[in-house]
N, C-alpha and C positions, 0 to 999 in steps of 0.2 A: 504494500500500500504506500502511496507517494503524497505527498502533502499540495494540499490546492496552491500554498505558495510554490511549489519547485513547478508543479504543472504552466501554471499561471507564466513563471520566470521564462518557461520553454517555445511554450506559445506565441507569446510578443519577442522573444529572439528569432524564433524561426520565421514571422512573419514577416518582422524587420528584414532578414536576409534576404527571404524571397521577394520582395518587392523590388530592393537595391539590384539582386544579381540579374546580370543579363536576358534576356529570353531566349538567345539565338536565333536559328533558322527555324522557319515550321518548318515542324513534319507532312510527310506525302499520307495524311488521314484525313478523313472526313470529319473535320471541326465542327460542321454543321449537323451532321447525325448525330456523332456524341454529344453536344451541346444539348438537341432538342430531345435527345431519350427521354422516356420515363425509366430506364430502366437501367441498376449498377453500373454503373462504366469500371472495368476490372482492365487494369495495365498492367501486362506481362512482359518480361525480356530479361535474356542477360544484364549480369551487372555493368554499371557506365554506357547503357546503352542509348540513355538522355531520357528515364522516365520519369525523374523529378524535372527537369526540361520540360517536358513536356505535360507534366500539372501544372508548371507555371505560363503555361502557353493557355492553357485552359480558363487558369486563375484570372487573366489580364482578359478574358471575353466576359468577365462578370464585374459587378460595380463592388460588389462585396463577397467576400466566401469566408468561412472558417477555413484552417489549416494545421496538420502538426504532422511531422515524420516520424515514426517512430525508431528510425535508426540514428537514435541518440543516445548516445550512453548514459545520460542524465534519464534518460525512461528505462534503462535496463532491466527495474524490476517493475515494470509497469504491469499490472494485471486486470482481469476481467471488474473487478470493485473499483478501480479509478474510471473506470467511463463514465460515470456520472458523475463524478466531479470534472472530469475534460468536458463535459457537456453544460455542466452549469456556469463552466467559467467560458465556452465560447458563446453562450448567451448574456452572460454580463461584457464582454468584448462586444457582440455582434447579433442583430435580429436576423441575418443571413440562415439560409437553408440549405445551403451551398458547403458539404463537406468534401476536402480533397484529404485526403489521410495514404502516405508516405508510408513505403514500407509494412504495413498493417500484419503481416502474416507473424512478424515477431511477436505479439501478443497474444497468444495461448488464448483460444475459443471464441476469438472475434467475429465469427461469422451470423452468431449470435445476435451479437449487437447490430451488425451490419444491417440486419434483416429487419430487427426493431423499426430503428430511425430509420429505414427505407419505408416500413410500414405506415410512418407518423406521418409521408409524403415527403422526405427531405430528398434532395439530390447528390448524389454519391458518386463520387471519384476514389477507385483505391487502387495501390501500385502494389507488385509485389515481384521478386527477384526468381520467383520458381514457378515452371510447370504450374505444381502440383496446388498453387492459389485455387485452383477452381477443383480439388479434390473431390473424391465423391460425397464426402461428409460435406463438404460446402456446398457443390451441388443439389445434394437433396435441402437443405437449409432455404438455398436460392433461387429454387426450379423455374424456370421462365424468368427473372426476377433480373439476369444482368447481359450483358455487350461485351465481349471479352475481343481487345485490342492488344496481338502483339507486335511488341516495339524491339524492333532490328537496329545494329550499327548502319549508319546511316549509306540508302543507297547508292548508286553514281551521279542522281541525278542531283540527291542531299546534297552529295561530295559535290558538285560545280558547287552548287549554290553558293553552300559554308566558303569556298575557295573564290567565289566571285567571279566565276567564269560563266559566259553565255551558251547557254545550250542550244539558245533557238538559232542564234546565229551561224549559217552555213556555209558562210565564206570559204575558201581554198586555207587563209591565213589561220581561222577561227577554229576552221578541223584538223589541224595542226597542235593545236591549242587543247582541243576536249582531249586528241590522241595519248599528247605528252599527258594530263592530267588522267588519265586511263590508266596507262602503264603505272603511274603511282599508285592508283585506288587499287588494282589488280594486286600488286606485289604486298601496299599495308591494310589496306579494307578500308575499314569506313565506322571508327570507334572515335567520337567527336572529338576525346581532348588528346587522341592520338595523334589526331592532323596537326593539334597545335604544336605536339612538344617533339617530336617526331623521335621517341625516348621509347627504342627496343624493351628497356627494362618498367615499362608504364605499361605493355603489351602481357608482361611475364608476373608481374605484381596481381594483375585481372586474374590471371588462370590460377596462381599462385592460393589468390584470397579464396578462387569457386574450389578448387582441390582441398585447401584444409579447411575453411571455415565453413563452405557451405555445404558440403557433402561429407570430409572424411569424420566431422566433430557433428556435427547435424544427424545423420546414420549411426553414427557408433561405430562405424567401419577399422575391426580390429585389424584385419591387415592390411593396412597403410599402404606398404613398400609392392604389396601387389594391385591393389588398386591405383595408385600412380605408374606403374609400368600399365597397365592396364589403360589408362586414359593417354600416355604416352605413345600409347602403338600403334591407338584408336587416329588419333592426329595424324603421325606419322604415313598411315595408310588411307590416308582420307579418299572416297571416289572409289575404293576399291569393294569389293565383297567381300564381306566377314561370314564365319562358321564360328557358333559358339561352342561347336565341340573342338575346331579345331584351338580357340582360343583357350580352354579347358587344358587341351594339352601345353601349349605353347607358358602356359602361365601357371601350369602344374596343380590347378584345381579341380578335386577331387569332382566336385559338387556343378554342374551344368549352370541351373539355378543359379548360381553366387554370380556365374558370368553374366548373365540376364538381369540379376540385379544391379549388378554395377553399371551396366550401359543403362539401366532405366536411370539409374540416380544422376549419368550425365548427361543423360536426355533433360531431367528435371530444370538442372541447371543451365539449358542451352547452350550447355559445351557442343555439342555433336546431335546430329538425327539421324536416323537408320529409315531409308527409304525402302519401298517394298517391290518385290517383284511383281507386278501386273500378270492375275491369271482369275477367267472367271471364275475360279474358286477361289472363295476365300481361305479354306481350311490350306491350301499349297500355299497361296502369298505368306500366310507366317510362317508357314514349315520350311520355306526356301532360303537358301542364305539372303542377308540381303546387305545393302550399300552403304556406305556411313559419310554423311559430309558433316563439316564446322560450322561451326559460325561467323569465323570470320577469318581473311584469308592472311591477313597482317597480323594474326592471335595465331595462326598453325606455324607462321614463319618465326615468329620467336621464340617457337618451343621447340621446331626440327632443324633453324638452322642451315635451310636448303630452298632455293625458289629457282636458280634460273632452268636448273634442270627438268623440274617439272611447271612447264607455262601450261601445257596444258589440264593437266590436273585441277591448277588454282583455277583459271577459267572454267571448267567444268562446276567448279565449288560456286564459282559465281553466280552462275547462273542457277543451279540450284536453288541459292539462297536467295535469286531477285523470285523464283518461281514461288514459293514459300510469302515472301513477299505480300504479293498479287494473291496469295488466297488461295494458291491453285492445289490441290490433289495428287501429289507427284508421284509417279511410279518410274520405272526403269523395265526394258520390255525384251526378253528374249525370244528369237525366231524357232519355229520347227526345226531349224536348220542349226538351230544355238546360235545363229546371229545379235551382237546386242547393239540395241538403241538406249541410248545415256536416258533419255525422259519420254515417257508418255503421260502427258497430262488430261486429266479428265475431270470435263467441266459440263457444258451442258449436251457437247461432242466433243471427242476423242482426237488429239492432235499430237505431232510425234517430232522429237528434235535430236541432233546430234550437236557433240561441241565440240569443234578440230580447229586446235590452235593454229595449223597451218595445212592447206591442202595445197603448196606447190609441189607436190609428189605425187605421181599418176596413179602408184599404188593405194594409198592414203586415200585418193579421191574415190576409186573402183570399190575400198574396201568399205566405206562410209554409206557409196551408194546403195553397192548390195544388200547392205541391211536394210536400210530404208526402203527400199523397192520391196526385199520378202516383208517385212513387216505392214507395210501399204497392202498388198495384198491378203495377210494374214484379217488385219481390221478392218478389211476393206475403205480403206483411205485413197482421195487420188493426190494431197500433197501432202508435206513434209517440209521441213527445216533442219539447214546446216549452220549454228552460229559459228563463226571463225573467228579470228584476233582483230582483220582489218580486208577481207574480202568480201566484194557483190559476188555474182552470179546467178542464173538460173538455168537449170537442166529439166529436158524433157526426153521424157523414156518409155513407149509403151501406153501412153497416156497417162503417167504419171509425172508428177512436179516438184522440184526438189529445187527451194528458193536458197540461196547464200548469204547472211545475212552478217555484217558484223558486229562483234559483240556492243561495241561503244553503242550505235546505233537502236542495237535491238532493246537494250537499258534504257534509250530514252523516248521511247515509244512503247508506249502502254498497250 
């Protein structure tokens, strides 16, 4: 239990700061949707990935809100009995109905209360650093009740912004311009206060804080030294296809299970996603090995230490993550033939993409095609998509259509 003074002291500090600190760049969200909900606005994402940024983006479209983060150490022991005292003190503050609450999931059985003062009709913003915010326990608490927005390092398009580059403009000199500014976002990603300080070790602190603090001390996760090789390897081999029994062996665990829990736990934490293999069955798509990408491609590089060798890998990551992004359903799609296509995305139809850092090699081109063409046939599709580093093109085959599209380009078009 916390005293209404140290609450009080917290509350006009934090509001103090957020008013003063920057707002940045908006985000690529619909401000206008979450604004007008009725319903929980729940903000999910890795850590530093600007979702206090982006309350306070929130905060500046209202004339008045309440506000508090709870990742404050001065709340450490905050519990379920202080919400009414934070409640009576943002009424003597504020006639506002407008709650934005930072962090929330550190306080043991909030959803609770969430659910309360949503019922009384108030308006509700809350952030929170895991997956697992919207748990089943909270779920059932919330059913229909919220909006759940996740917030990515920032895209390519973020990245001109933040960097004051023009996207729209197509000059010969200007796409020179987005290209060089490409090749940066490709090699560090798009983690805001990474642009500023361009500090490898600011990169390594992020994974650093999610490996010990949010997962291996958050779980209870007794073996440490296997679960960081474990999350290590995961990086290391990003875009590839994982077997948890091969990893079982390779990491000397007894227990299948254990492997399955530790990639959930860094799915939680939006270290890594495990993408599925597309089959109308669903009982195969889990049974099947399946792909693992990152989060962000400037966060893989400072923990393996390697990029020029693999450009196309990172691009593959990329695109991944702008799919994701966009909301889209990703799969990765094997032919009868074991031909593989990097994505099949499925949305209201079915459309299919490859990503080839570079197709000046006749082989590279033939072999990209082939798959695309069995696969066109397989879904009965007549086109397809090649994202590349910095190549147009269009191929036609049989009646089918296979557009070359490059990456810069296909990021800044929705």
């Amino acid at each position: 239990m916390l005293s209404e003074q140290l609450i009080e002291e917290v509350i006009l500090d934090q509001r103090n700061y957020l008013i003063k600190k920057d707002r940045g760049i908006d985000r690529e969200i619909d401000f206008e949707r979450i604004i007008s909900s009725k319903q929980i606005v729940v903000i999910t994402g890795i850590r530093r990935s600007g979702k206090s940024t982006l309350l306070r983006q929130i905060a500046a479209r209202f004339k008045n809100f309440n506000y508090i983060n709870f990742d404050d150490e001065r709340l450490f022991n905050f519990d379920l009995s202080d919400f009414q005292r934070l409640m009576h003190l943002f009424k003597k503050e504020s006639d506002s109905n407008i709650f934005l609450l930072d962090e929330i999931q550190n306080v043991a059985g909030w959803e609770r209360f969430i659910r309360r003062i949503h019922d009384e009709g108030n308006k509700i913003f809350i952030t929170g650093s895991n997956a697992k915010l919207l748990s089943s326990e909270l779920a059932t608490h919330l059913t229909g009740r919220y909006l759940k927005i996740e917030l990515y390092p920032f895209s390519f398009r973020e990245f001109l912004t933040f960097s004051k580059i023009n996207d729209k403009k197509r000059t010969s000199d200007n796409k020179a311009i987005i290209l060089k500014a490409f090749d940066k976002y490709l090699a560090g990603g798009g983690f805001p206060d990474y642009i500023t300080c361009n500090d490898i070790h600011y990169l390594q602190n992020i994974y650093e804080d999610i490996i010990f603090k949010d997962l291996i001390a958050r779980f209870g996760i007794r073996n440490s030294k296997t679960f960081k090789t474990l999350a290590h390897y995961l990086f290391t081999n990003f875009t590839k296809e994982i077997s948890y029994n091969s990893l079982k062996d390779i990491l000397q665990i007894k227990n299948v299970n254990t492997i399955k829990d530790y990639i959930d736990y860094l799915q939680q934490s939006y270290l890594i996603f495990e993408c599925y293999k597309y089959d109308f069955s669903l009982k195969k798509q889990i049974i099947y090995n399946k792909k693992v990408y990152c989060i962000d491609n400037g966060l893989r590089k400072s923990i393996s230490f390697s990029f020029s060798t693999n450009l196309g890998h990172y691009l593959e990551n990329l695109i991944y993550l702008e799919l994701r992004r966009r909301n889209a359903e990703v799969f990765f799609y094997k032919t009868a033939q074991n031909y593989e296509v990097d994505f099949l995305v499925k949305e209201k139809k079915i459309f299919i993409m490859q990503v080839c850092y570079s197709l000046d090699d006749a082989k590279t081109v033939a072999r990209e095609k082939r798959a695309l063409i069995e696969a066109m046939k397989e879904l009965k599709l007549k086109t397809s998509t090649i994202i590349s580093y910095n190549q147009y093109d269009l191929f036609k085959e049989d009646g089918f259509q296979i557009e070359i599209i490059p990456a810069w380009n296909w990021l800044l078009n929705n």
